[in-house]
Each structure stands twice: as structure tokens, then as C-alpha cells.
C-alpha positions in Angstrom: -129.0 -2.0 -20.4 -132.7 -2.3 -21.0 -132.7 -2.4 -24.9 -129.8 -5.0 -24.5 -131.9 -7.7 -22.1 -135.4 -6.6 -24.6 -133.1 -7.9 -28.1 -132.0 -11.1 -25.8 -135.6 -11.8 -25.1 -136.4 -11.5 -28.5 -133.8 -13.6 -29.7 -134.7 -16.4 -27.2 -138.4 -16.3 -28.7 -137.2 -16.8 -32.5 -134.7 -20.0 -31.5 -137.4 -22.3 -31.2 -139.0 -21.3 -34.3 -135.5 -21.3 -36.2 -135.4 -24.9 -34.9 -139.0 -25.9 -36.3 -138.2 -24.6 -39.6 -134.7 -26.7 -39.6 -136.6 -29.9 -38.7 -139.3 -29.1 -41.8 -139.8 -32.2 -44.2 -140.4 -32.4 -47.7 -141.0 -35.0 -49.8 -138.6 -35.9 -52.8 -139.6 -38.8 -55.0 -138.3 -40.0 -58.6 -137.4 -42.4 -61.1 -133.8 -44.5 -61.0 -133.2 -45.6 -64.9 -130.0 -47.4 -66.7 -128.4 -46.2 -69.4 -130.9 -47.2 -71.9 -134.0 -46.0 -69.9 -134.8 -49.0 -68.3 -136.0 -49.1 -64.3 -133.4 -50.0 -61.9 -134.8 -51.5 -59.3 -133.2 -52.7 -55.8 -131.1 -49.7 -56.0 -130.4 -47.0 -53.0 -131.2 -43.7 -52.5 -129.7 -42.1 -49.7 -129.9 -38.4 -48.0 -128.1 -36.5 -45.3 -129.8 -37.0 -42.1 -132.6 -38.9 -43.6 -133.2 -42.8 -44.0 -132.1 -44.6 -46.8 -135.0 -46.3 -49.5 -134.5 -48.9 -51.8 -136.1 -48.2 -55.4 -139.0 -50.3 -56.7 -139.4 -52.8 -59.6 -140.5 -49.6 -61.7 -137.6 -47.8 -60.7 -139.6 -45.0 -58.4 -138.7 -44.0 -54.9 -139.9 -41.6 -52.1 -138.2 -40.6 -48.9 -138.7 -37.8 -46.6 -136.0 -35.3 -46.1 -135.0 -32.4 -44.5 -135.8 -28.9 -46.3 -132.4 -28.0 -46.0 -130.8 -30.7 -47.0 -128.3 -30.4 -50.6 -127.4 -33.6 -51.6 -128.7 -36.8 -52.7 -126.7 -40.2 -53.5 -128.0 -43.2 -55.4 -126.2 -46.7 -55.9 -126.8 -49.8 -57.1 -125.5 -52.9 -58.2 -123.4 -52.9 -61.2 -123.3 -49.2 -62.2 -121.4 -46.0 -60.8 -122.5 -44.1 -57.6 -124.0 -40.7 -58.5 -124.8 -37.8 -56.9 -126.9 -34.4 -57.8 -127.5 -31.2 -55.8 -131.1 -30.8 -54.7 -131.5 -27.2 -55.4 -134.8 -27.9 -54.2 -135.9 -30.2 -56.8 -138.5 -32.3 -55.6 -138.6 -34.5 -58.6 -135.7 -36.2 -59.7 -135.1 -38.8 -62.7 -131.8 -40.6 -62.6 -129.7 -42.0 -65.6 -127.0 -44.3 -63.8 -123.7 -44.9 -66.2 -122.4 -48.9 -65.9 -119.5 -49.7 -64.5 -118.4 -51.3 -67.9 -119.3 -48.1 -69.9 -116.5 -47.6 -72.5 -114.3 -44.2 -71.7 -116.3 -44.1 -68.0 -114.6 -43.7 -65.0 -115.2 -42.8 -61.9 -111.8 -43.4 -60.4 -108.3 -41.4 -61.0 -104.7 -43.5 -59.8 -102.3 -41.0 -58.9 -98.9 -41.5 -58.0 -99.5 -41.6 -54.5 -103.3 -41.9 -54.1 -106.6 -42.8 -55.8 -109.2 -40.7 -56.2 -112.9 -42.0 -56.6 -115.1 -39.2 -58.0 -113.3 -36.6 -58.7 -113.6 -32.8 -59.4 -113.2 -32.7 -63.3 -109.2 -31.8 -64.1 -107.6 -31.5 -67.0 -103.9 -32.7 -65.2 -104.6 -36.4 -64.9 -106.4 -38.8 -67.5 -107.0 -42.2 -66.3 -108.0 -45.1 -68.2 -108.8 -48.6 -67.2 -109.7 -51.7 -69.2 -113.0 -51.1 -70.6 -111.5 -47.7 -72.2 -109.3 -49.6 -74.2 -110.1 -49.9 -77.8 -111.0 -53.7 -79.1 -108.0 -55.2 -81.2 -105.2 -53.0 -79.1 -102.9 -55.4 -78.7 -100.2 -53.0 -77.1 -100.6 -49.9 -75.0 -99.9 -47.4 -77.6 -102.3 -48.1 -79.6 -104.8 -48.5 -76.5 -103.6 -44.8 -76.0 -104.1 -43.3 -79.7 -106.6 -41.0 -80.1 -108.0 -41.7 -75.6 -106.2 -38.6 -74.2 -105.9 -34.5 -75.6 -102.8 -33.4 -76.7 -101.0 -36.9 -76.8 -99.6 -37.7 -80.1 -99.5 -41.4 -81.2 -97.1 -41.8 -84.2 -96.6 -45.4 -85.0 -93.0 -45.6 -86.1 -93.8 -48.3 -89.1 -95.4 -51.7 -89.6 -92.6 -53.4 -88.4 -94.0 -56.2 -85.8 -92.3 -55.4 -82.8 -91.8 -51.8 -83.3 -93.4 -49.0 -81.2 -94.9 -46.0 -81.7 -93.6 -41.8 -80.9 -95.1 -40.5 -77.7 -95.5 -36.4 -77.6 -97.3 -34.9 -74.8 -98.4 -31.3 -75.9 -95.8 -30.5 -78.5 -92.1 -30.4 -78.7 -89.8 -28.6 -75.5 -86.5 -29.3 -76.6 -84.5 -29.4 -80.0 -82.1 -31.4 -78.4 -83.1 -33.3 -75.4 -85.9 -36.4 -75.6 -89.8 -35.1 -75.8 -91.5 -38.5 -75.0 -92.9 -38.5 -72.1 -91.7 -40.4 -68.4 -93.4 -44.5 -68.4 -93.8 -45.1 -64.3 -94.5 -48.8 -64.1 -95.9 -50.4 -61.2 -93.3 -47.4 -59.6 -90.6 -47.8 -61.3 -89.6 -45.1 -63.8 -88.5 -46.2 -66.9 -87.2 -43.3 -70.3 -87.7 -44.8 -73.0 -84.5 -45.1 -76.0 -85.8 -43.4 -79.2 -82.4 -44.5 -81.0 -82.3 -46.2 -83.9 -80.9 -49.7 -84.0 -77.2 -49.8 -84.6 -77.6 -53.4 -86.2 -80.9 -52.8 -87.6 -81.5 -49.5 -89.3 -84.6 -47.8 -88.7 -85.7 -50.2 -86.1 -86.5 -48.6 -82.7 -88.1 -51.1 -79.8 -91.1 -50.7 -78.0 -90.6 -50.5 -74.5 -93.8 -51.8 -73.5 -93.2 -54.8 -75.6 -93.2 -57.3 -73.0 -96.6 -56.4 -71.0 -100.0 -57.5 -72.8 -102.7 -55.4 -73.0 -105.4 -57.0 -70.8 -102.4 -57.3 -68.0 -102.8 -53.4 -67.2 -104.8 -52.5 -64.4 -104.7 -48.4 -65.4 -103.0 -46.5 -67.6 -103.0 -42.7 -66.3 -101.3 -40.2 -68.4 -100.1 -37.1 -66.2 -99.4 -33.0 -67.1 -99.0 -30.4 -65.2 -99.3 -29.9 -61.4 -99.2 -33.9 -61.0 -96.5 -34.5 -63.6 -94.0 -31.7 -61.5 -93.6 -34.6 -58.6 -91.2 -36.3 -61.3 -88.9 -33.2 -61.0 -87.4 -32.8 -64.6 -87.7 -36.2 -66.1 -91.6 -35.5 -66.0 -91.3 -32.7 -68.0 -92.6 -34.0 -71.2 -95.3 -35.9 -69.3 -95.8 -38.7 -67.5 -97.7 -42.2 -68.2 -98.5 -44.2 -65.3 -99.2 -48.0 -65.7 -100.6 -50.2 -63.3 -100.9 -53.8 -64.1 -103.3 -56.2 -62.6 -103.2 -57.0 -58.7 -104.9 -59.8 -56.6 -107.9 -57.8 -56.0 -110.8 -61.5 -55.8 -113.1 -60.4 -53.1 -115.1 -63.2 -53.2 -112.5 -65.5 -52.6 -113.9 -68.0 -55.0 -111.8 -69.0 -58.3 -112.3 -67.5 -61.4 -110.8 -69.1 -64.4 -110.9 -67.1 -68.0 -109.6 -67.1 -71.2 -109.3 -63.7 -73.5 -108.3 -64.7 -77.3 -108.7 -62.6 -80.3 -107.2 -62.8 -83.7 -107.2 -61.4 -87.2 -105.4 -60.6 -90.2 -102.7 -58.5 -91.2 -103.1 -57.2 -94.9 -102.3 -54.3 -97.2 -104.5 -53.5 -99.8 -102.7 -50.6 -101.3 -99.6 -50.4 -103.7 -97.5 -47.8 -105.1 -98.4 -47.8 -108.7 -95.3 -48.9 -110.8 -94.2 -49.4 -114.6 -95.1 -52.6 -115.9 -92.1 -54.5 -118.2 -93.2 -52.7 -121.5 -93.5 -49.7 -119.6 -90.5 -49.2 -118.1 -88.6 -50.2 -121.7 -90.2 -47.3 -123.4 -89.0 -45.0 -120.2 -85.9 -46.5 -120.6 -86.0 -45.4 -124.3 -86.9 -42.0 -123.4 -84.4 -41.5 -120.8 -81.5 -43.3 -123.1 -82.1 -40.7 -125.7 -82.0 -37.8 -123.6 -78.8 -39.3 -121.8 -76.7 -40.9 -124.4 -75.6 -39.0 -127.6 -76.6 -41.6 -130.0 -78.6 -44.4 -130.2 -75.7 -46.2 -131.5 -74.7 -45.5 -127.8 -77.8 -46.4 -126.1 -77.9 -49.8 -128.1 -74.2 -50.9 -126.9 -75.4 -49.8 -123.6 -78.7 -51.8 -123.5 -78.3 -54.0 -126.4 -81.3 -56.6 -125.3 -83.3 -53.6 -126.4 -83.2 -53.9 -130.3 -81.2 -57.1 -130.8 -83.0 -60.2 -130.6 -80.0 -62.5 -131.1 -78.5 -60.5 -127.4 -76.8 -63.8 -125.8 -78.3 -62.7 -122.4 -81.6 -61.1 -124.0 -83.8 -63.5 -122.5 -83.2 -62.2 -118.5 -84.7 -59.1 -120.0 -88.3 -60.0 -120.9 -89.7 -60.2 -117.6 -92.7 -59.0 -115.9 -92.3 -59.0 -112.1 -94.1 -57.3 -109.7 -92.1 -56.5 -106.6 -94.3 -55.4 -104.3 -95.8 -58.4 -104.5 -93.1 -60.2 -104.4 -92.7 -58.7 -100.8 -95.9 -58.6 -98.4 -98.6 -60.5 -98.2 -101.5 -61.7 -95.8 -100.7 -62.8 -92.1 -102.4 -64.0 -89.2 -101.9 -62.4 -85.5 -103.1 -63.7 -82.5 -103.2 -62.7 -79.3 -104.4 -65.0 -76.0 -104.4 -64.8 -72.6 -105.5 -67.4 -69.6 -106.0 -66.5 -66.3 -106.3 -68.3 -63.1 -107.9 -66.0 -59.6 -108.9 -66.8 -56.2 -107.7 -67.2 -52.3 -108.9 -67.4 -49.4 -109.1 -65.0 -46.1 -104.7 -65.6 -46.0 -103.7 -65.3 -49.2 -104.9 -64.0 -52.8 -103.3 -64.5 -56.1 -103.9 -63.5 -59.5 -101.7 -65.8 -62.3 -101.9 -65.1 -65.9 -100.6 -66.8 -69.1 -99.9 -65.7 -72.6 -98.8 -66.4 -76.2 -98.8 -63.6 -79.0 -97.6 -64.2 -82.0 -97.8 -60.8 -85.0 -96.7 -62.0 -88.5 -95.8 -58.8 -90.0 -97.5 -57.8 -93.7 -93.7 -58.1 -95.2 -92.9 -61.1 -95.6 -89.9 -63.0 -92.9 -91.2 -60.5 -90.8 -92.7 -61.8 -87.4 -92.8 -61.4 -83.9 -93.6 -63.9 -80.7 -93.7 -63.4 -76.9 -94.7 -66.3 -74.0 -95.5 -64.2 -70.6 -96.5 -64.7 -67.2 -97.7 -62.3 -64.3 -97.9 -63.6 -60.8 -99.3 -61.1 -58.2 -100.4 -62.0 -54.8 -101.1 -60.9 -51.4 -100.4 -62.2 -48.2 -102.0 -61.3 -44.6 -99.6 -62.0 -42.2 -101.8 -60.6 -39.6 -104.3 -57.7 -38.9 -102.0 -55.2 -39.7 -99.4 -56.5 -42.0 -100.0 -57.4 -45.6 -96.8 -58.5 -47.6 -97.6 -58.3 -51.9 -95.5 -59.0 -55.2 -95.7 -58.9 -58.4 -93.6 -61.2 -61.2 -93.6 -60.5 -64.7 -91.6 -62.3 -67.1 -91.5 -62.4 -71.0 -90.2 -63.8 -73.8 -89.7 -62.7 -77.1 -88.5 -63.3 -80.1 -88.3 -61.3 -83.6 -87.6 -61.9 -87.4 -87.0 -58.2 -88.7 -86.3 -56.5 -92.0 -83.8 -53.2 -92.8 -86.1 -50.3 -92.9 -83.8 -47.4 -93.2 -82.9 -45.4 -96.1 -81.1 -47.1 -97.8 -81.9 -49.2 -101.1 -78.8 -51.7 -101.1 -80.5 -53.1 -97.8 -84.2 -52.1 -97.6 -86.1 -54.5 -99.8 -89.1 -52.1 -99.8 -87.0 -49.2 -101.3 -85.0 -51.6 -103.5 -88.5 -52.9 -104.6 -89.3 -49.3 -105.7 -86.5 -49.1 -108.1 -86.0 -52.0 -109.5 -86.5 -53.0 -113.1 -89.4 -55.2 -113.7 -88.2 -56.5 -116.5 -85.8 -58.4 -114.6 -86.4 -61.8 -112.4 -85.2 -62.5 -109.1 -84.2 -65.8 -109.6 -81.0 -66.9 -111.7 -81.4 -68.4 -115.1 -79.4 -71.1 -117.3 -78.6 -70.0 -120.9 -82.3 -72.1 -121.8 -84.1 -69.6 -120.2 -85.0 -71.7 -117.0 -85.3 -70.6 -114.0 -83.0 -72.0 -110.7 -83.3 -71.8 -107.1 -80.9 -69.4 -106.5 -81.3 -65.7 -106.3 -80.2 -63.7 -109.4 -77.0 -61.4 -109.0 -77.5 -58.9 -112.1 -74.0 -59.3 -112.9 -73.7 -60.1 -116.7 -70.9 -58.7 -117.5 -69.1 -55.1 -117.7 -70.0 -54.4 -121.1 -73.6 -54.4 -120.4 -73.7 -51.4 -118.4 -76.6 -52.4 -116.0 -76.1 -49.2 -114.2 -80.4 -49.4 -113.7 -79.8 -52.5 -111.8 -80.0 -52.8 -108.1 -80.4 -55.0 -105.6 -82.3 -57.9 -105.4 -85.3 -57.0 -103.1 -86.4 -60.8 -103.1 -82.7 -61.9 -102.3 -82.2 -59.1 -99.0 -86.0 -60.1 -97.6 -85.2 -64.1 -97.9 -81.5 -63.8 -96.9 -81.2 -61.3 -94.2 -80.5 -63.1 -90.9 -82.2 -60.0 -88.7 -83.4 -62.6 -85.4 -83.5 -61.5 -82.1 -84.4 -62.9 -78.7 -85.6 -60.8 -75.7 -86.1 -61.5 -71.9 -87.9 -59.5 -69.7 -88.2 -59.4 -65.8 -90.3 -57.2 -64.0 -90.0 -57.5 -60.0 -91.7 -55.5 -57.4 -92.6 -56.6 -53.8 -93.2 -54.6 -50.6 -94.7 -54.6 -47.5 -98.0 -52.4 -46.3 -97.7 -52.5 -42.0 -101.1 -50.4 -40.6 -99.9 -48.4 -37.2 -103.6 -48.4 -36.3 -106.8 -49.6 -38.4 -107.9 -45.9 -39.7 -103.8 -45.1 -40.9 
């Protein structure tokens, strides 16, 4: 009983000095810098149990803190919060990243939650406007090349047309491997299939929605794809457009424009018109028995009194013939404000895409109206309108080379025109047929690629409504 009250006593003698050495200060001072090493000044640095201090014009602070103490916290105005461990460091220099730093952010949007400074996972991406790369016009080209192990395959050149999502490789032989498109909520699969009217022409879903309209785009695997059940299996692609979020309550007007030009520098090397008559030689000889046989069959070759000789002595280049230079354009106007009721944010658009194949174009006209609406301390009603409209002048692009002008391009003869001709030798205005009789035996002819590009009546018109309103009711102010 004696040893026990002796350790108590003992124990009551250390407490106070146990106390003393928690209350211990030490002094941590430092340098707050931006990104390009330049002193932040007006900025806070705050402790644990300590008092906050405001940086100086050089950048430097000093505050008194607790030995004990693990964490420090800086902010300022204009870049991301940051925090370090002590680890008893007691002097610290700062390098503070801006809030407009490209593939920077602080902030994760989950499907039920947002996250600001996370733990570092590799199951949710998250990107927001200043990741997106300058000229992406749509989101999947905002996303190629931004996230691991999602594959951007742009389907063609076609204006219009979208590109192959894959999310970490191919799950099914059978079933669809793009991943699940969630926006604003509502999920949305994608349709991979081919035209039926227009072959090889597939529609991207995220057509209607321009680029500076999106808020976030998070791309989801794993753990925080699984709350999709089976249809996030492949992945999933959250997208967030813009909301009323003014806090100032003053009104911002801006305008976002850009515009360029569509071009293709780069041909597939054909035979010119001399050329391709000695091929033709070659291959006649190896084909036909005779050259008594390949003359009857090609007879502008070797007589110059052929009645129809003169549609033979062409040189045409049908590649160019079929692209060429075009302008794209891409602008957006946007009205924000409110007051302490109400907040809106309304945005306007025109885009307009002429493809690099000529008849080949694409416009849309779009609005987005959100706004929100306090109907009293604890009841907030918001909504968000989207409407588009688009229209398209397409182009066959499957494989077939009575109907692609690209692949019909590739084979024809350039010898040949593709415009019709009177027995002078002039040209008309109407497209040349080829058909000059059976005894010719223009098996090398095919279609005119001029003719399909100028001819084919591929329009189509598009309207697209996105809707989503709701009500947020607060039970109490901290739920």
C-alpha cells in the first residue's frame, strides 16, 4: 500500500512539468513565394492553437507556436490552400500553385460529394476548365491524352463525329466497352452503331454541350465506378456543366471566341495520267493474250483517230478534287449575376466546323440557363436548361467505293475528267457518267468521286433538350 501512494506522489510531481513542456514555444518563420518565385504577400499563415500572421511585402513571416504542434496551413488570395507537416522544421519556404494552374486541382466531384484536398487516388480523375487543352472544341478531345488508361480514338474527320472511349482495355467480346457518361445525374450509354443511312457514320453523344459549358469532367474506375452497378463496369465519366455559382452578386458579362482552320497537308501518292497508261500497258499485257486484245479493249491507247479518244487525255487529280481548306469557329457569350434571392448563369453559342472534305459541315445554336432560387433560409429550388441545335452536311465513309468518294478517289483513272464532254472536246456542267459504250470495256472505270461528294443529299437536323431541376430543403443549418 505504501509503494502504491509513493508512485502516486511521484506521478503528481511530474504533471506539472508534463504541462510546462506542452505549453513550450518555438519560433517558426519562412518565406511564402508564387509559382515563379516571386513574394506573396498579404497571405495567411495559420497553426493549431496558435494565432494566425499575415505574410509581409517580402513574402516572410514569424509566428510562435506550440513545440508540439504538426501542421501548418497557408492561403492567400488567388492560389490553392497548402499544407506541410512540421516535423520540426523551423524554417519553411512555400511554393503556392494558382488556382488557374493548367492540370491543378485541388477539388474531386464525386457522385455524391466533393472532395477538396484530397488523399492522392488513383479511382477518380477530376478535371475542370483550366485542364482543358486550348482549341478542344468537344469533350473528347479535352479528354485525350488528360487521364491513364483512357483511350481516345477519334472515329474520323467527319465534322460531327465522335471519338471511341476505352477505359483500361477491352472486358467483353460482345457487349459495349465504352465507358457510362453521367450528365448533370442523368446516365446516358452511348450507341457505337454505325448509321443505317449513313455508312460509317457514328454520332457524338456529347455533340450538343460546348466545351467551356462544363463545370468538371471526372472520369471514374474502380471502387467509385462500382456505385453504377454493372453499367459502370467499363468506367464511368462524370460531367458537370456550369451552375449559378456569382458570389459577388455583381454582373459579369464575357465572350469566349476562338477560330482556326481546318487543312490537310498530306496526300496519298498516286499515278499521274502518263503514269497510269504505262501501268495500264503493263497490266493489259499480263491480262490479255494479245495486244490485238488489249487494243480492242482500250483502243484510245494506240489509235489517235479513237472517236471518244479525247475523254482519255486527262490529268486529274482527285484528291484534290475532294478536300480543301475550311474555317471553324467556335463562340460563346455569357451573361452572370443575382442578387441575395436569385442567381442565374445564361450562356449563348454558335459553332460552326467546315469539315476538310468538301460538302462536309456541321453547325449548332445553344443555350444553358441555370439558376438558383432562395425561397427562404432553408429551401433553395435550382434548374438547369440546355437546348441545342444542329445541323449536318455529311459524306459516305464506309467501305465501299460506289459511295465513298475518298475510296472511289483512290481508284479512279486520272486520265479521265469528272465533268461530261461534247464531241469538241469541251467540257459541260454536268458530271461525267463513264458510259461510252459496251465495246469499250471500261471495266477500270468507277464512280465519279466528284459526282457522289456534290450530289449526295446526306443533311441532317438535330434537337437537343437537357432538363434537370430539384429542390435542396436544409432540416437544420449544419445538415
Amino acid at each position: 500500500m505504501k509503494k502504491i501512494k509513493t508512485i502516486i506522489y511521484i506521478l503528481l510531481l511530474l504533471l506539472p512539468a508534463a504541462g510546462v513542456a506542452a505549453q513550450q514555444k518555438v519560433t517558426v518563420s519562412g518565406k511564402l513565394l508564387s509559382d515563379r518565385h516571386a513574394p506573396i504577400s498579404g497571405g495567411i499563415v495559420s497553426v493549431p492553437g496558435a494565432a494566425d500572421v499575415v505574410t509581409a511585402e517580402d513574402g516572410t513571416f514569424t509566428l510562435e507556436v506550440d513545440q508540439q504542434a504538426k501542421q501548418i496551413s497557408f492561403w492567400a488570395v488567388g492560389f490553392h490552400p497548402a499544407t506541410q507537416q512540421l516535423n520540426d522544421r523551423r524554417q519553411i519556404t512555400v511554393v503556392m500553385i494558382p488556382e488557374d494552374a493548367y492540370k491543378y486541382n485541388e477539388t474531386v466531384v464525386l457522385p455524391f460529394r466533393t472532395e477538396h484536398n484530397p488523399d492522392p487516388v488513383t479511382s477518380a480523375v477530376n478535371l475542370d476548365k483550366s485542364n482543358f487543352k486550348l482549341g478542344s472544341m468537344t469533350v473528347d478531345r479535352a479528354l485525350s491524352g488528360q487521364v491513364a488508361g483512357l483511350q481516345v480514338t477519334r472515329s474520323s474527320g467527319m465534322p460531327g463525329e465522335g471519338s471511341y472511349l476505352n477505359l483500361r482495355g477491352l472486358r467483353s467480346f460482345v457487349g459495349a466497352n465504352t465507358p457510362l457518361y453521367v450528365i448533370n445525374g442523368v446516365p446516358y450509354l452511348p450507341d457505337a452503331n454505325e448509321s443505317p443511312l449513313i455508312n460509317g457514320y457514328t454520332r457524338d453523344i456529347l455533340q450538343p454541350f460546348n466545351i467551356m459549358d462544363i463545370q468538371n469532367i471526372t472520369v471514374l474506375k474502380g471502387a467509385e465506378a462500382s456505385l453504377y452497378g454493372s453499367l459502370g463496369s467499363n468506367g464511368v465519366i462524370l460531367i458537370e456543366t456550369d451552375g449559378a455559382s456569382s458570389e459577388d452578386l455583381e454582373t459579369k458579362i464575357s465572350f469566349y471566341g476562338q477560330y482556326g482552320v481546318n487543312w490537310n497537308k498530306k496526300r496519298i501518292p498516286l499515278l499521274e495520267g502518263v503514269d497510269y497508261k504505262s501501268y495500264l500497258s503493263d497490266v493489259g499485257m499480263n491480262y490479255f493474250d494479245t495486244m490485238e486484245d488489249f487494243f480492242t479493249a482500250f483502243p484510245f491507247m494506240n489509235n489517235p483517230d479513237y472517236l471518244y479518244g479525247y475523254l482519255y487525255n486527262h490529268e486529274t487529280d482527285w484528291q484534290e478534287k475532294l478536300y480543301r481548306n475550311s474555317f471553324v469557329t467556335d463562340n460563346l457569350f455569357r451573361v452572370e449575376g443575382g442578387d441575395a434571392i436569385a442567381k442565374y448563369n445564361l450562356s449563348l453559342g454558335y459553332m460552326m466546323d467546315n469539315g476538310i472534305l468538301d460538302e462536309t459541315k456541321i453547325q449548332r445554336y445553344h443555350t444553358l440557363l441555370n439558376t438558383n432560387v432562395f425561397i427562404n433560409k432553408s429551401m433553395e429550388l435550382f434548374a438547369t436548361i440546355g437546348m441545342s441545335y444542329l445541323t449536318g452536311n455529311y459524306q459516305e465513309q464506309g467501305m465501299s467505293e460506289e459511295t465513298n468518294p475518298i475510296l472511289a478517289a483512290y481508284k479512279q483513272a486520272p486520265i479521265l475528267s469528272p465533268f461530261a464532254q461534247d464531241i469538241d472536246g469541251n467540257l459541260l456542267a454536268s458530271y461525267n457518267s463513264y458510259y461510252y459504250g459496251r465495246s469499250t470495256n471500261l471495266d477500270f472505270a468507277t464512280s465519279n468521286p466528284l459526282a457522289i461528294l456534290k450530289t449526295l443529299d446526306a443533311s441532317n437536323r438535330q434537337y437537343d433538350i437537357n432538363l434537370r431541376t430539384g429542390l435542396n430543403y436544409s432540416i437544420t443549418p449544419n445538415l
